[in-house]
C-alpha positions in Angstrom: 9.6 32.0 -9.0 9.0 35.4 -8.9 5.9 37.8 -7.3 3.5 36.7 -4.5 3.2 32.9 -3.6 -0.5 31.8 -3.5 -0.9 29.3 -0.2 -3.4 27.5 0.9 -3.4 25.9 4.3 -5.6 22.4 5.5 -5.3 21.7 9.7 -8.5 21.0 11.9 -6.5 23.3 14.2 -8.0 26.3 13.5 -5.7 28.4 15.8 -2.9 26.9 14.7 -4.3 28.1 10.9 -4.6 31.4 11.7 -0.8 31.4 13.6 0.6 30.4 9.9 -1.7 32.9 8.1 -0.5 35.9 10.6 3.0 34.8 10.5 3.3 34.5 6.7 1.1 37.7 5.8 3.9 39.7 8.2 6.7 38.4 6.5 5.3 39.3 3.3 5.4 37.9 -0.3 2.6 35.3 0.4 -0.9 35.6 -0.3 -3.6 33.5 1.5 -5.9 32.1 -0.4 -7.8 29.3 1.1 -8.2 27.1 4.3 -9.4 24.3 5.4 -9.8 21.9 8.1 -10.2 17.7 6.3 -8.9 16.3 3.3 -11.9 17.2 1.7 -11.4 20.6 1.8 -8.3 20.1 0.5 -9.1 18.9 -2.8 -12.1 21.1 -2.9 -9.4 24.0 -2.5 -6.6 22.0 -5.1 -9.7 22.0 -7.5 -10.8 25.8 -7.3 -8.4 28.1 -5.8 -5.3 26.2 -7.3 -3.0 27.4 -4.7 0.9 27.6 -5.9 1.6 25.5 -2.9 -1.1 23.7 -0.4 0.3 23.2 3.1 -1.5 20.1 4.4 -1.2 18.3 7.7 -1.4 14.4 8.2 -3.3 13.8 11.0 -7.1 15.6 9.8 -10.4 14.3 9.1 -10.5 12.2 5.7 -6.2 11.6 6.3 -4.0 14.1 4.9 -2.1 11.1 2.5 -5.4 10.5 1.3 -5.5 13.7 0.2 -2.2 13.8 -1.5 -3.1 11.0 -3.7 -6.6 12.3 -4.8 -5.6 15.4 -5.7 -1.8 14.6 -7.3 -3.9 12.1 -9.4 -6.5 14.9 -10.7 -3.7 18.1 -10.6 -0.4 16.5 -11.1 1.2 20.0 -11.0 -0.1 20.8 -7.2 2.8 21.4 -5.0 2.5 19.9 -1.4 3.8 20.7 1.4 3.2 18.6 4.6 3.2 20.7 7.9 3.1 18.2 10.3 4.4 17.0 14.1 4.6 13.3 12.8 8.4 11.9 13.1 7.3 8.5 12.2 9.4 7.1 8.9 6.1 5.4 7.3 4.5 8.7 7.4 7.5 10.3 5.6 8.1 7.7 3.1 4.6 7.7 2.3 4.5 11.6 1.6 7.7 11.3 -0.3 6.5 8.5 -2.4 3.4 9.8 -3.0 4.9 12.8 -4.7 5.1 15.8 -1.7 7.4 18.7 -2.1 8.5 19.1 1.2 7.8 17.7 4.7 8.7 20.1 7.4 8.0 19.3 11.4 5.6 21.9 13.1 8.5 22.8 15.5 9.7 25.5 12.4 9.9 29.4 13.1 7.9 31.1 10.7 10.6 32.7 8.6 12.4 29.5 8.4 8.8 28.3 7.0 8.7 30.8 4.5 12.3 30.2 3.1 10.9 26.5 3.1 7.9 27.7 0.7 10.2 29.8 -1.4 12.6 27.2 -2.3 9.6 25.0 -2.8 7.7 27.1 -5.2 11.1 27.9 -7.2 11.3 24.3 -7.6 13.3 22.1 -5.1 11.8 20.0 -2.5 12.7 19.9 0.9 12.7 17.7 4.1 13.5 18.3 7.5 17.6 17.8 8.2 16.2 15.5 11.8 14.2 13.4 9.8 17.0 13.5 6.9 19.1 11.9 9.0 16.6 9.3 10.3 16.0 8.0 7.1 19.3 7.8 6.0 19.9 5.7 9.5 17.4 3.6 8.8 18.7 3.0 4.7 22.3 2.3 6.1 20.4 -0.4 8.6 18.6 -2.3 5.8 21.6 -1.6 2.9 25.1 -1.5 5.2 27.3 1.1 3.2 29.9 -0.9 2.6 28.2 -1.8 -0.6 27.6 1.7 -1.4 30.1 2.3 -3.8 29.3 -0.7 -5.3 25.6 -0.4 -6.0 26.2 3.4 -7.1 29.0 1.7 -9.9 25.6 0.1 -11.4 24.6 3.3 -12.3 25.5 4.6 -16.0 27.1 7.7 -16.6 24.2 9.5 -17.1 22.1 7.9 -14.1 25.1 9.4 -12.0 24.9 12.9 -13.8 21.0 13.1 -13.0 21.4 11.8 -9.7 24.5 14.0 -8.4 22.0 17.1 -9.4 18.5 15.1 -7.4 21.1 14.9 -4.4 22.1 19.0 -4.8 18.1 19.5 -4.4 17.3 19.7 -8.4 13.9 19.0 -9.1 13.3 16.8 -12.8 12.2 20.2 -14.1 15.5 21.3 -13.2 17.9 18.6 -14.2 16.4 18.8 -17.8 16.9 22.5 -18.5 20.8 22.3 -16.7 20.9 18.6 -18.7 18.7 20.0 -22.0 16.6 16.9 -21.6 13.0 16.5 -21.7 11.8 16.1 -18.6 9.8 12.7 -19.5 13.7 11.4 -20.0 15.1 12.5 -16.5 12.1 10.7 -15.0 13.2 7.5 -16.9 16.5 8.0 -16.0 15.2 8.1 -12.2 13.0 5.3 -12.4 16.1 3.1 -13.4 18.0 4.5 -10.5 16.1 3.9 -7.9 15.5 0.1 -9.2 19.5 -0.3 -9.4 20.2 1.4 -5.9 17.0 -0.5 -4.4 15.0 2.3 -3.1 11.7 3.3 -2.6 12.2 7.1 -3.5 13.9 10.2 -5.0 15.1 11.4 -1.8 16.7 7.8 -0.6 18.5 7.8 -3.6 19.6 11.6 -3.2 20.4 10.5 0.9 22.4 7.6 -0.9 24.7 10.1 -3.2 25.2 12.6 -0.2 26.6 9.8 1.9 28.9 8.3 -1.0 29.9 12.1 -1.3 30.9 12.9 2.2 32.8 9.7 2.5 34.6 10.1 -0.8 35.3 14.0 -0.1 38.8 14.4 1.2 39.0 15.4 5.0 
């Protein structure tokens, strides 16, 4: 994506608002063009300013998954972004399954942010390495990877294809022009994968991949 990315931000911290809007309007090549402080506010900005990406924490009045939902159901194109300090795994799996583009930890400098919102509105999706790792843990606790080779053997040839490009950061979009596929095909494709590898998301299954990967890679 090319020119000035249009970002609008929902905390009920309003100093903690205005830090990201300073930081990102120094840095340059964002423009701000909204706030907000509930979920609300959100979809009221999703609705009218239609914001290339909409940063949104969890914990605000109204929920910030709440949010998600309403407004990916009414403006399935809205990128989201959650900016948030919760670590706990049923928080992330819910933003990943409910179709966020990224979910960074507050703890991020600000030009590591804005490389974040880059890659983001150029198409990838992105989630913090810590809690990466975490949910890969916790997938290797409930699916020990001794199987892994063998539940990734399930997957057709071009399952695999799609899936070695979701776990290199491709979005759908993406896989389909590099695959010339319709997009509507490489979400099929997805849907069977994560019912043959067992897993609630895009980015397990990507977690999945990496891990086969790095084991398979010679050292």
């Amino acid at each position: 994506m090319t020119g000035t990315i249009r970002i609008a931000i929902v905390d009920d911290h309003p100093l903690f608002r205005e830090g990201v809007t300073r930081s990102l309007s120094e840095i340059g090549g964002f423009e701000m063009v909204g706030e907000g402080a509930t979920a609300q506010d959100a979809e009221r900005l999703a609705a009218t300013m239609r914001p290339d990406i909409l940063l949104l924490d969890i914990s605000m009045p109204g929920g910030g998954l709440s949010a998600v939902a309403s407004i990916l159901a009414n403006h399935p194109a809205q990128k989201i972004v959650m900016l948030t300090v919760s670590e706990v795994n049923a928080d992330v799996t819910k933003a990943l399954n409910a179709g966020v583009n990224g979910y960074v930890l507050k703890g991020v400098g600000s030009r590591g942010l804005a490389d974040i919102l880059r890659n983001v509105a150029a198409g990838e999706s992105y989630l913090s390495p810590t809690l990466s790792a975490r949910l890969l843990s916790d997938l290797q606790s409930q699916q020990p990877t001794d199987g892994l080779a063998e539940r990734l053997r399930q997957l057709t040839d071009r399952q695999t294809e799609i899936l070695r490009l979701v776990a290199e950061g491709l979005s759908n979009k993406e896989v389909a022009l590099r695959l010339e596929l319709q997009e509507k095909t490489v979400k099929h494709h997805m849907t069977g994968v994560l019912s043959k590898l067992n897993v609630r998301n895009r980015t397990e299954a990507a977690l999945m991949m990496r891990e086969w990967r790095d084991r398979d890679r010679p050292s």
